[in-house]
C-alpha positions as CSV (number, residue, x, y, z in Angstrom):
1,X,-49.9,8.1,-68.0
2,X,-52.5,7.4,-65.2
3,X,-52.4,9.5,-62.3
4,X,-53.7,8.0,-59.3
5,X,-53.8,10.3,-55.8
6,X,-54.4,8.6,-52.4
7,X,-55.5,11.1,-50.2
8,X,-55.8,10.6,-46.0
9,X,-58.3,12.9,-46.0
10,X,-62.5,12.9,-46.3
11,X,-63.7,14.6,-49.3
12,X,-66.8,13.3,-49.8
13,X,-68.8,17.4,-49.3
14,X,-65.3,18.9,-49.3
15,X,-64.8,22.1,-51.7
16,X,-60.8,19.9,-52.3
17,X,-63.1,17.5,-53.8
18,X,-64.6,20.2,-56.1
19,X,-60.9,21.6,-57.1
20,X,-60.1,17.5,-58.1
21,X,-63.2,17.4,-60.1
22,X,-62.0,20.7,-61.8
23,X,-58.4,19.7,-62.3
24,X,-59.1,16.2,-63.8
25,X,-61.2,18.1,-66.2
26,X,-58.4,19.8,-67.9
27,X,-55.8,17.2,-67.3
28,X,-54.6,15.1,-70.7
29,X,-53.9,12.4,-68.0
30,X,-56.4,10.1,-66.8
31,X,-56.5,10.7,-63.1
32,X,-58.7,8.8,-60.3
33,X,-58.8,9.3,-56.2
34,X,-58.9,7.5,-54.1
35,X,-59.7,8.2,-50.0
36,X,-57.7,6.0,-47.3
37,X,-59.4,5.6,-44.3
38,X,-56.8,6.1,-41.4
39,X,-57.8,6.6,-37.8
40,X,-58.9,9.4,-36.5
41,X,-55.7,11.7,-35.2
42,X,-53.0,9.5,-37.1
43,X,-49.9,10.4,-37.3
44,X,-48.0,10.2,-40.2
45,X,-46.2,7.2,-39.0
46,X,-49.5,5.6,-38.6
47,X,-50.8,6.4,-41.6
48,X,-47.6,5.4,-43.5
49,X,-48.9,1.4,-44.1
50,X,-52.6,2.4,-44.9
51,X,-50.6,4.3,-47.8
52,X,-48.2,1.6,-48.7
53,X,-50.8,-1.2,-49.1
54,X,-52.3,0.8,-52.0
55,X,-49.3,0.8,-53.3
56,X,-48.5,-1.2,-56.9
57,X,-44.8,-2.7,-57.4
58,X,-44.4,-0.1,-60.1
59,X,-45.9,2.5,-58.8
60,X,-44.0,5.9,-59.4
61,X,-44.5,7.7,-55.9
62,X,-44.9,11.6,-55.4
63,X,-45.6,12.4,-51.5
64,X,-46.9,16.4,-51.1
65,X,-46.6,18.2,-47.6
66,X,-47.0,21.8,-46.6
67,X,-43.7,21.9,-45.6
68,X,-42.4,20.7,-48.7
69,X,-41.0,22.9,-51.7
70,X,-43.8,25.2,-53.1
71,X,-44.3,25.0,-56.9
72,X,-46.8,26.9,-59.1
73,X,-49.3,24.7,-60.9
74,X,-46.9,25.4,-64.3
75,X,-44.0,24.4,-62.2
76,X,-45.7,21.0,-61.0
77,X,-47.0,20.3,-64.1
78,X,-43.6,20.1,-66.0
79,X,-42.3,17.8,-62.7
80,X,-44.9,15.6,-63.7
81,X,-44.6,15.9,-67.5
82,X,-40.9,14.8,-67.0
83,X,-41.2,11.8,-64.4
84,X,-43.9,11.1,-66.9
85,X,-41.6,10.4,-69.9
């Protein structure tokens, strides 16, 4: 399985960009990142299409949001693990 993550954020001297680094380190998936330049103050209606035109037909999509359901790192590895198979 590759795991790709578009992120609408800057990382480039980020400390999120550290915890990636970390994470793909002791991941059995291969894993890349990629940033998506949105404008400035987007909203996430604006930055829906920047998302979608990275987008593959077969592309397996996983959207995360603070207000979402919190897992532990266990919890969100299984998830993945099983979408995986």
């Amino acid at each position: 399985m590759k795991i790709r993550i578009l992120a609408v954020v800057k990382l480039k001297n980020s400390p999120l960009l550290d915890q990636f680094e970390g994470y793909v380190k002791r991941m059995n998936w291969k894993m890349s990142l990629m940033e998506i330049d949105t404008p400035k103050g987007a909203s996430s209606s604006q930055e829906e299409p920047f998302i979608l035109k990275q987008l593959k037909p077969d592309d397996f999509l996983i959207a995360l949001d603070e207000r979402g359901a919190t897992l532990t790192s266990p919890e969100f590895a299984a998830k993945i693990a099983q979408w995986g198979q």
